[in-house]
N, C-alpha and C positions, 0 to 999 in steps of 0.2 A: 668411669668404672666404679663401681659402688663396693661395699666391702666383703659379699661373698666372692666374687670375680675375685678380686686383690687376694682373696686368701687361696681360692682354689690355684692361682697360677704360683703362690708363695710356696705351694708341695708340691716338691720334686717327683714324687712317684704317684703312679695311678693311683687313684681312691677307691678302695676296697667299693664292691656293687654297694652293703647297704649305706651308704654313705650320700646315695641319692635322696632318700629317707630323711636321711638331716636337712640335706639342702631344699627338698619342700614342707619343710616343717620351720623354715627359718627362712628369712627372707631382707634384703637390704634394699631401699632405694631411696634416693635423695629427699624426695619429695615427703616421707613417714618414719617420721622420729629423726631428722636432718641425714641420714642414711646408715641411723645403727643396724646393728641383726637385732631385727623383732620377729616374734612370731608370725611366721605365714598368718594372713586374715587378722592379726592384732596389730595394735602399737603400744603391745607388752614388751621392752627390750629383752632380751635374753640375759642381759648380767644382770637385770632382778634377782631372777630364779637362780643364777648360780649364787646372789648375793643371800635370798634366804635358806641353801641349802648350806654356804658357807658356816652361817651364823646355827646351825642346829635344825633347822626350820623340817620338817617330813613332809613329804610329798600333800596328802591331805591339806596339812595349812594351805600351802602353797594355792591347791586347787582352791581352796573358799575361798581366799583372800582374792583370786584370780579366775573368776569361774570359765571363760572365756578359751581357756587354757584343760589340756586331759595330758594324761601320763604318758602319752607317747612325745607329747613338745615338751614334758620335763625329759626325757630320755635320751632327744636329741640337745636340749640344750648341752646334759652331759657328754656326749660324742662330740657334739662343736666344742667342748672349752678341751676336752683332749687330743683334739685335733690344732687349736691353737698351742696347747703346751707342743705339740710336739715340732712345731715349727721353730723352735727356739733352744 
């Protein structure tokens, strides 16, 4: 089971429709990045992007540093890290 499975069964309650959106905008499987959540079609991990939104970082950077990457997989990244806060 890789680590969207493991989260989507970790919430107890149905996941709001757009929340399908996250799950193909992110993606986990053993074999790409040893099974973090990277971006669907990258092996960008997703706590990059929460790591340079942490530190100040604006969307903009983000994207040049990461061109690879558009504003709707920064969007979801946010919806997944509030989706794991809220499992805890």
């Amino acid at each position: 089971m890789n680590a969207i499975e493991m989260l989507k069964q970790g919430f107890s309650q149905e996941l709001p429709e757009d929340w399908a959106d996250v799950f193909s905008q992110i993606s986990s499987t053993p074999d790409v990045m040893d099974g973090l959540p990277v971006f669907s079609g990258t092996r960008v991990p997703v706590y990059i992007v929460l790591d340079y939104l942490a530190e100040g970082m604006d969307v903009d950077h983000i994207l040049k540093d990461y061109p690879g990457l558009d504003r709707n997989k920064v969007r979801a990244a946010l919806k997944f890290a509030r989706l794991l806060s809220s499992l805890h």
